[in-house]
C-alpha positions as CSV (number, residue, x, y, z in Angstrom):
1,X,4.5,-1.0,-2.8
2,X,4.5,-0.1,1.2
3,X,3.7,-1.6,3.9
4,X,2.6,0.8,5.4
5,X,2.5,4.6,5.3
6,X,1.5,4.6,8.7
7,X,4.7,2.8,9.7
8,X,6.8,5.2,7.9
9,X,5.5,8.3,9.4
10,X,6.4,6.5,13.2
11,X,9.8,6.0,12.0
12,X,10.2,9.4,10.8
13,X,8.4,10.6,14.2
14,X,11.5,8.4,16.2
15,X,14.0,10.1,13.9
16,X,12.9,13.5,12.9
17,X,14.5,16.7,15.2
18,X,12.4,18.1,17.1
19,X,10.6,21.1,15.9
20,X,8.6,22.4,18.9
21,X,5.5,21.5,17.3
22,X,4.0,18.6,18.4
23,X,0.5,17.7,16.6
24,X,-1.7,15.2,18.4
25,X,-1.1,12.1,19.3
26,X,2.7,13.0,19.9
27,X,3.6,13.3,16.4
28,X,6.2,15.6,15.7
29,X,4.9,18.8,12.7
30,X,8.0,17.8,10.7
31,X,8.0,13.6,10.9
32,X,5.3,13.8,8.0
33,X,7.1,15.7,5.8
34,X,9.8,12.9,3.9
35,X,6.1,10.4,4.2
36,X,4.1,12.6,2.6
37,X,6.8,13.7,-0.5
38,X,7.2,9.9,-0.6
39,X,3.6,9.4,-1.7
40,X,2.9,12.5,-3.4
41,X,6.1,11.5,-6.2
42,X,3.1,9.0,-7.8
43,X,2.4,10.7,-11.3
44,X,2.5,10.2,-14.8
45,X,5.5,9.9,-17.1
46,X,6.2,12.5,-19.5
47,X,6.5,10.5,-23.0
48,X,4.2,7.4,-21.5
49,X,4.5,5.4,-18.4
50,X,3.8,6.7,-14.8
51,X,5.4,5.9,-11.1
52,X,2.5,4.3,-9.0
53,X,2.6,4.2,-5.2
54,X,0.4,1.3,-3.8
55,X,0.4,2.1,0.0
56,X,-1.2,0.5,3.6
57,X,-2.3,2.5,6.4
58,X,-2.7,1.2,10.1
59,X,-6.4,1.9,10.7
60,X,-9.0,1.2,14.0
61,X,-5.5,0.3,16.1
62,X,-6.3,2.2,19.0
63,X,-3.7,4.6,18.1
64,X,-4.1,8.4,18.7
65,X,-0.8,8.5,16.8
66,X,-2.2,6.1,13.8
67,X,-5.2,7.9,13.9
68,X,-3.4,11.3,13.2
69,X,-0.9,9.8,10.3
70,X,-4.1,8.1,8.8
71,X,-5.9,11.0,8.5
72,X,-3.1,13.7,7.1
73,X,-2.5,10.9,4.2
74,X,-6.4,10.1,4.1
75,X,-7.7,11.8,0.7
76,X,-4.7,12.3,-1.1
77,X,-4.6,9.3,-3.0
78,X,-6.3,8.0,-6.3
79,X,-8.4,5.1,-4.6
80,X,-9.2,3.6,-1.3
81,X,-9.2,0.1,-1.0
82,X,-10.9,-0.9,2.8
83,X,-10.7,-4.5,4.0
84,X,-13.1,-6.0,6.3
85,X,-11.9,-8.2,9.2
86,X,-15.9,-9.6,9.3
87,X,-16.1,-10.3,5.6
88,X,-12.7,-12.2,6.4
89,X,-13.4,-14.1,9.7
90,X,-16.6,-15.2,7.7
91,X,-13.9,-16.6,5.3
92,X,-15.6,-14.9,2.0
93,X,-12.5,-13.2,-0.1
94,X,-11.6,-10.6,-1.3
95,X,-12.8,-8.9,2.0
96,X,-12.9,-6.0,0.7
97,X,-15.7,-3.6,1.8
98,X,-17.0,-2.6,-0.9
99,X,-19.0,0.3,0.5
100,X,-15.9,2.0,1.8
101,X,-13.8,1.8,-1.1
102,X,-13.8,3.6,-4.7
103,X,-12.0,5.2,-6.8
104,X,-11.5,9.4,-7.2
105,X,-12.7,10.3,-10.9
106,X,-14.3,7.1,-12.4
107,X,-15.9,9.1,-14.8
108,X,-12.1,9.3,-16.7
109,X,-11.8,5.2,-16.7
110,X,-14.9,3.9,-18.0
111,X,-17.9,5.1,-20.4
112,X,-21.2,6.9,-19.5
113,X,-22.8,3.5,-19.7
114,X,-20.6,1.7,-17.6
115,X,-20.8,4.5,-15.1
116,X,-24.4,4.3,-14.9
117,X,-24.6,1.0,-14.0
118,X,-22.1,1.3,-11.3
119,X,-24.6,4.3,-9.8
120,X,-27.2,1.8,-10.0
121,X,-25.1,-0.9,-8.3
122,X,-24.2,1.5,-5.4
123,X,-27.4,2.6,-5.0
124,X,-28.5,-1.1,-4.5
125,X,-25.8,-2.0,-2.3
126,X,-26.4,1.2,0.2
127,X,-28.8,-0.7,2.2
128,X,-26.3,-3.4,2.8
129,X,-23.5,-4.0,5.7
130,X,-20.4,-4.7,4.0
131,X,-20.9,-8.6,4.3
132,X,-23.9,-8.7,2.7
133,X,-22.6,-6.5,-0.1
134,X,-19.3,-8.4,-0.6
135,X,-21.7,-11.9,-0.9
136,X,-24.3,-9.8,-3.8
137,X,-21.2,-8.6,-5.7
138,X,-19.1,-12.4,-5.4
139,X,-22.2,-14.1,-6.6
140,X,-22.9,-11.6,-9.5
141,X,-19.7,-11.7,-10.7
142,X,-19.3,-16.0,-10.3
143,X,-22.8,-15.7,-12.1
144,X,-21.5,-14.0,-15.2
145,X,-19.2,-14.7,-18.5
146,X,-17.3,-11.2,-17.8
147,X,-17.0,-7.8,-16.6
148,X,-19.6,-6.7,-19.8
149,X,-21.9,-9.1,-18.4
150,X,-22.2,-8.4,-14.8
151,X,-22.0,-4.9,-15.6
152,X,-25.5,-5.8,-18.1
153,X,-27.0,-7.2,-15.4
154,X,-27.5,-3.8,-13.5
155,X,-30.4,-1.7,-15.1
156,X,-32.1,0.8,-13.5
C-alpha cells in the first residue's frame, strides 16, 4: 500500500541528479524512473500467489508537477478507483465515483452474464453526475440479499 505515488515521484524529483532533462512542471526525466519500477514489480507469482501494489495519486491539486507524475503513472495500472469530494461533503460513503472508476479486463473476472448486466448498469448510470450515480448504486445494493441479486436486478 502507498500513499501516494505522486509523493514518491517529488521525493525522487528532490533527490535524483540532475540529468539535463527537465519534463514539465520541473520534474527531472530521471526522478520517475525508481516510482515507476516500484509500481510496475505488481505481477503474479510463479507457483500461485501474486505481489499487489495498491497506490494513491495527488490529483486536481493545482500542481503542474502533480499533474505531470499523475499522468506518466495514469493507465498503467489494473483499476482506477476515483473518489468524489461532492459525494463525500454530501456525507454519502463510499464516495467513490463510480463513473470514473473501473477495472482494465472485466471480461477475465466475471461471466458473460454478469458482464452484461454491468453494460446495462453503465449504460443507465451515463446520464448521471457522480452523486446521483453513487445514491442509485447504494440503494440497489442496500435493496438486495447479495451481489447475485443486485446484479438480477439489471435486465436490459
Amino acid at each position: 500500500l502507498l500513499d501516494s505515488i505522486t509523493r514518491l515521484a517529488r521525493a525522487y524529483n528532490t533527490v535524483s541528479p540532475s540529468s539535463g532533462k527537465i519534463l514539465s512542471g520541473g520534474v527531472e526525466a530521471n526522478a520517475l524512473q525508481k516510482p515507476k519500477r516500484f509500481f510496475g514489480a505488481a505481477r503474479n507469482i510463479e507457483n500461485g500467489g501474486s505481489l499487489s501494489i495498491i497506490a494513491t495519486a495527488l490529483t486536481e491539486t493545482g500542481s503542474k508537477m502533480d499533474e505531470v507524475i499523475f499522468e506518466e503513472f495514469k493507465g498503467t495500472g489494473n483499476m482506477e478507483l476515483q473518489l468524489d469530494r461532492r459525494i463525500s461533503n454530501r456525507r454519502i460513503y463510499p464516495a467513490i465515483d463510480i463513473l470514473a472508476s473501473g477495472t482494465r479486463r472485466e471480461d477475465l473476472l466475471m461471466d458473460k452474464a454478469d458482464l452484461q448486466r454491468i453494460w446495462i448498469l453503465r449504460k443507465h448510470l451515463a446520464d448521471m453526475n457522480s452523486v446521483e450515480a453513487m445514491e442509485f448504486v447504494k440503494d440497489r445494493v442496500e435493496g438486495s440479499r447479495n451481489n447475485e441479486d443486485f446484479l438480477a436486478s439489471m435486465n436490459g
